[in-house]
Each structure stands twice: as structure tokens, then as C-alpha cells.
N, C-alpha and C positions, 0 to 999 in steps of 0.2 A: 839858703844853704845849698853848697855845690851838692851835686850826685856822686861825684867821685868820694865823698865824706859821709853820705847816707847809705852806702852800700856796707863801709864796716861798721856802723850802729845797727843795723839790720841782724849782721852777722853776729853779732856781740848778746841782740837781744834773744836773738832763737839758738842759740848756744847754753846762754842763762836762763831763758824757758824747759830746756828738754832738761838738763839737769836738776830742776828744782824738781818737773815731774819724776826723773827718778825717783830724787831723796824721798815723795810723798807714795808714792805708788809702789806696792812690795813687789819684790821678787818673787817669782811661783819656786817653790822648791821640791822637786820629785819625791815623792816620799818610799823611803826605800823598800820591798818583799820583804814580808816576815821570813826569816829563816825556815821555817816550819809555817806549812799552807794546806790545807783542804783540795786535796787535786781530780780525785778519782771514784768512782762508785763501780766496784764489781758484783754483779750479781751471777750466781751461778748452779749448775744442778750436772748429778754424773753417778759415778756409782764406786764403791771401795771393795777391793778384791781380799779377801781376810783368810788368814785360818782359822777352822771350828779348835775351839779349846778342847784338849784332855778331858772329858767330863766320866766319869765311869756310873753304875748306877748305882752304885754306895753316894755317891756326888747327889743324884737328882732324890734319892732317901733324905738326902739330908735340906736338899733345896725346898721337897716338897711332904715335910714327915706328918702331913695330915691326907697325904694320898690314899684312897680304899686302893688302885690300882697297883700302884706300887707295890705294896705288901701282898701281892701274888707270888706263887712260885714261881720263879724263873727259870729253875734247875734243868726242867727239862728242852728248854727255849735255847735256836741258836742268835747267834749276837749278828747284828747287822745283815738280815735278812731283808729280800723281799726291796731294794735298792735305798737299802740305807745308809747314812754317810757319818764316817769315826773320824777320830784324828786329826790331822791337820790338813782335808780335802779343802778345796776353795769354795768358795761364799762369799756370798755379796753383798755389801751392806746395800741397801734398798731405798729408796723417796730422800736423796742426798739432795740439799738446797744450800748454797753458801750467798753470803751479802760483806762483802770487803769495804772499808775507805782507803784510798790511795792517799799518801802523802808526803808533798814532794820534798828533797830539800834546796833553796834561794842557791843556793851555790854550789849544789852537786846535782845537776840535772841528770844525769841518767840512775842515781838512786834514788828508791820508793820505799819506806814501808809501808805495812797493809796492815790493817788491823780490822777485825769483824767477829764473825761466829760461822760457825757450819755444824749443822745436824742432820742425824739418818738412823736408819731403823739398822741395830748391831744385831746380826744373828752369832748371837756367841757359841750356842754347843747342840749339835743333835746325836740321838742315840737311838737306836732299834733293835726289837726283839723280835723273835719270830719261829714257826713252825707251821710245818705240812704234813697232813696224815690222808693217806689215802686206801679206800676201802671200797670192796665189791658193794652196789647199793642196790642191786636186782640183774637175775639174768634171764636174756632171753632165748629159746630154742625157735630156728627156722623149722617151718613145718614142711617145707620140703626137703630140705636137705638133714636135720635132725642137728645140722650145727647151733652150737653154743655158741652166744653172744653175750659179753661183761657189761652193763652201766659201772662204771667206776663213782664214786664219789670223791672228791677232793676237798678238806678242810684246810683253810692256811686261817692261823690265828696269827697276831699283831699288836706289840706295843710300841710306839713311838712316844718320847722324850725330847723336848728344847728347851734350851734357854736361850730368852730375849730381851732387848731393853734399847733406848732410846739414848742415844749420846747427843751434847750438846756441848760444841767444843767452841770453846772462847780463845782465839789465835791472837798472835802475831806473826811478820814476818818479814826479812828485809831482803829486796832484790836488786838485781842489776839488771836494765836494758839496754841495749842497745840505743841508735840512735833515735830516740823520741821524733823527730821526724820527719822522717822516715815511713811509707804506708806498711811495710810489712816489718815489725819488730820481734825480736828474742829476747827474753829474760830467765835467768836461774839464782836462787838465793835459798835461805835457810830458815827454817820458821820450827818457833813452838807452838803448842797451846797446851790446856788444862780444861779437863770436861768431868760434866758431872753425865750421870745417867738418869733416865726417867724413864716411868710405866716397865720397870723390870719385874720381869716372870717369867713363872716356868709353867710348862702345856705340857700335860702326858692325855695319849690316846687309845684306843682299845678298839679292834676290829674283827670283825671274825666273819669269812667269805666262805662260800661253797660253791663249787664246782661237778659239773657233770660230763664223763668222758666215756666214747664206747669202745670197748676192747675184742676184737677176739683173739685169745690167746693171750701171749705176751705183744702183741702188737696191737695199739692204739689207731683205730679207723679214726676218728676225729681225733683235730689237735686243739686242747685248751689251750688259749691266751687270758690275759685279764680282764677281756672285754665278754667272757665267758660267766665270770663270775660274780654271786650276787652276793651283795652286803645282809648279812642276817643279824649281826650286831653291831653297835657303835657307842661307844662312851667317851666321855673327853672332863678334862678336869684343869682347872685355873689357878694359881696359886700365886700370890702380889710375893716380889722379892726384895728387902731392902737395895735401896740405889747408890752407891759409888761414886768414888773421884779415880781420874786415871790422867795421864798426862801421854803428850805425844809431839817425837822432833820430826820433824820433814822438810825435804828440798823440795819446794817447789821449780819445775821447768818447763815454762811454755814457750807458746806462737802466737803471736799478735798482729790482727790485719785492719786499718783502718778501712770504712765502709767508704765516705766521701774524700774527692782531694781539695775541695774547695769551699764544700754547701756548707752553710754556717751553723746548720746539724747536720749532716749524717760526717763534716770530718771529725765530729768529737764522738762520735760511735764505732766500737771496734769489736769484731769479735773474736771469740780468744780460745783453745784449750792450753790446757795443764794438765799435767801430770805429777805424782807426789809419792814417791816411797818413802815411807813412814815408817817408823819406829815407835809401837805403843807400847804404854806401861799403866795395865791398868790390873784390876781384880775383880771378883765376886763377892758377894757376901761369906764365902765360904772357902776361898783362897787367900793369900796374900799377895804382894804387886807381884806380877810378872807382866815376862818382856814378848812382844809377838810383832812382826814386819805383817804391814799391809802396803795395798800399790791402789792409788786415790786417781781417777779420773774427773777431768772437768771439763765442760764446755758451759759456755757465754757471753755475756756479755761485756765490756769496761763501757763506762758515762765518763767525758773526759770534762771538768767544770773549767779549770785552770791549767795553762801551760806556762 
């Protein structure tokens, strides 16, 4: 056989080779992102800036109508003595911890939502009673001069009043980011949740200090401070309050900074604050819903699994 005629047999047979290998050998086929994916872990703690409720002490009678304390006279007691705080002064909710899942959507990368829980200690209402009597409690005469010298005595009596309780709030929430990335990101969007409360109760307490000051005349030689005075009574009383559902909408908006640009951990680690004005709607065992704005801080951390 010439060569010039064993080159197209050649050609003919490794033609009809790699095709048959096709036909028998599959095709790999990409298999496409779920629309919805498992992307992110927030973990987080910060603190909630609140108003104290309306509480009056008809309110805590009724919170707490097995109190010996309570059922004292108050008549002649002024209201919020002695640095204590009514209305709608600011408070803070206290031991705040949040834990989010991020999740992304296949074809809208810079939306998330978040879905988790966050809880922290609600001081919902404090109140204070109080009075100061002060009275000559021995005098003394200089024996050289024949001057008079006052010990005064000073009684401040004291009831304080809270109510408190544990929120556990089950969120969502859906944001927008900026460029994903990007090392340093923005995000704001809008979230609910629904919370119930736990270990709610109400504390009333009883104090009653004395004080010693020396006068001559009308004018005071030594000055009292608080560090003056000693404790000569103290009573405190506990009372379990049924627990609640409350609901709450908020915008979340933070700043987001990726830790590495390259390491194969620390660029999936970022850390993060938020910020969250809030809109609650929640009650007492002894109100119905109402409406109250708090202002939610966060710092943390994001775990990034999937981009």
C-alpha cells in the first residue's frame, strides 16, 4: 500500500475514534445555584436605647397586689425623689446578643435576607417615692466661748418600683448592599419581628438612711453627701408577672469591612455595626398594645460560607 493512501485511512480512523468516544463518554453539565442559598452567619451584641413606660403606682398595685410594701401610705411621700426616673427618660436594654443567617438570592446579588432571633434584658418601667425630715439630734455648748453648736439629724425614707422582663425577638429582614466585593460595604433595608417575653417581674424596695450634720445657727459647718449616710433599713420584694407577645418594624443600616483581601479565612470574615430605629408594639399584663420608638445598636461580626 502507497503512503499517500495510508495517511487518509489514518485520518478517517481517529476521526471515527474520538466520535464514538463522545457518543459513549457524557458530557459534564454545570449544575445550576439554587435560587435561594445558605450564605452568611451574623453573630452580634450592642445595647437598645428605649423609653420607660407610663407606669403610675395604681399600675405597680396592680402589678404587684400581694405587696406588704405597697400598701403603705404614700400621702405624705414626694414622687420621684432622691434620682429617680418617670416617663419617658432613656434606658437601655441591657446583655443584647443577636445570631442572623444571611441568604442570598442566585440572581440578585446585592440582596440578603436575614433571618435569626435577638434577645436582652427590657427595663420597661421605673418609679420612686421618697422623703427627708430633718431634726436637731443633740447640742453642744463650747466651754469657752458658751457658743451653741446643732448635731442635726437627717432621715431620707425611700420606695423604688420596676418592671422588667426578657424579650426574645424572632426577626426577619431584607437588605440591600452595596458591592459584595468590595472590602468595605453599606447596607439598609427593613425588618420585622414578633417576641414573646420571659422571667417578667416586678421589684419594689424600701430604704431608710440617716444622716448626721453640725450646724451652728442656720449655717451647716459640715456638708452631707450620700457617702454620709447609713443604711438602717432595707426591704425588697419579687413578684413573677405574666409574659407577653409584642411585635416590632425596623430599618436596619450599617457598615461593613472585610478583615482579609485574599487569606482563604479571614476574607470571609467582616466585621460590622448596625444601627436600628424601631418601632414597638408591645404591652403588659395590665395594658393593651401600644406603640413606643427605640434606637438598637449593633456591633459584630458576619461568617461569609458562600458568595
Amino acid at each position: 500500500m502507497k503512503f499517500g493512501s495510508i495517511v487518509p485511512c489514518l485520518l478517517l480512523w481517529v476521526s471515527t475514534f474520538n466520535f464514538a468516544q463522545a457518543q459513549t463518554e457524557p458530557v459534564p453539565v454545570s449544575k445550576p445555584k439554587s435560587r435561594l442559598y445558605l450564605s452568611d452567619l451574623y453573630i452580634q451584641s450592642g445595647i437598645v436605647h428605649q423609653g420607660l413606660s407610663q407606669m403610675s403606682l395604681a399600675d405597680y398595685r396592680q402589678l404587684a397586689p400581694q405587696s406588704t410594701l405597697l400598701k403603705d401610705d404614700f400621702t405624705s411621700l414626694q414622687q420621684n425623689s432622691f434620682g429617680g426616673y418617670r416617663g419617658y427618660q432613656r434606658q437601655m436594654g441591657t446583655g443584647l446578643f443577636s445570631m442572623l443567617a444571611g441568604i442570598n438570592f442566585a440572581n440578585k446579588p446585592n440582596w440578603q435576607m436575614r433571618v435569626g432571633f435577638t434577645t436582652f434584658r427590657d427595663d420597661v418601667g421605673y418609679e420612686s417615692y421618697g422623703k427627708s425630715i430633718t431634726k436637731t439630734y443633740d447640742t453642744l455648748v463650747s466651754a469657752q466661748t458658751g457658743r451653741q453648736y446643732f448635731m442635726d439629724s437627717t432621715q431620707r425614707t425611700s420606695y423604688s418600683m420596676s418592671h422588667s422582663r426578657r424579650q426574645m425577638r424572632l426577626e426577619a429582614s431584607l437588605v440591600y448592599r452595596t458591592d459584595p466585593e468590595r472590602r468595605w460595604g453599606f447596607y439598609a433595608g427593613l425588618g420585622a419581628s414578633v417576641f414573646f417575653t420571659l422571667n417578667s417581674q416586678t421589684d419594689i424596695t424600701y430604704n431608710q438612711f440617716t444622716g448626721f450634720q453640725e450646724r451652728s445657727g442656720n449655717l451647716y459647718i459640715s456638708r452631707l453627701d450620700n457617702n454620709d449616710f447609713r443604711r438602717d433599713i432595707f426591704k425588697s420584694e419579687s413578684f413573677r408577672n405574666k409574659n407577653t407577645v409584642g411585635y416590632t418594624f425596623f430599618a436596619p443600616i450599617g457598615i461593613d469591612f472585610r478583615v482579609g483581601k485574599k487569606h482563604s479565612v479571614w476574607s470571609r470574615v467582616h466585621f460590622l455595626y448596625e444601627m436600628r430605629p424601631t418601632l414597638v408594639l408591645s404591652k403588659t399584663s395590665l395594658t393593651d398594645l401600644r406603640g413606643n420608638l427605640n434606637f438598637q445598636q449593633n456591633m459584630g461580626l458576619r461568617f461569609v460560607f458562600s458568595k
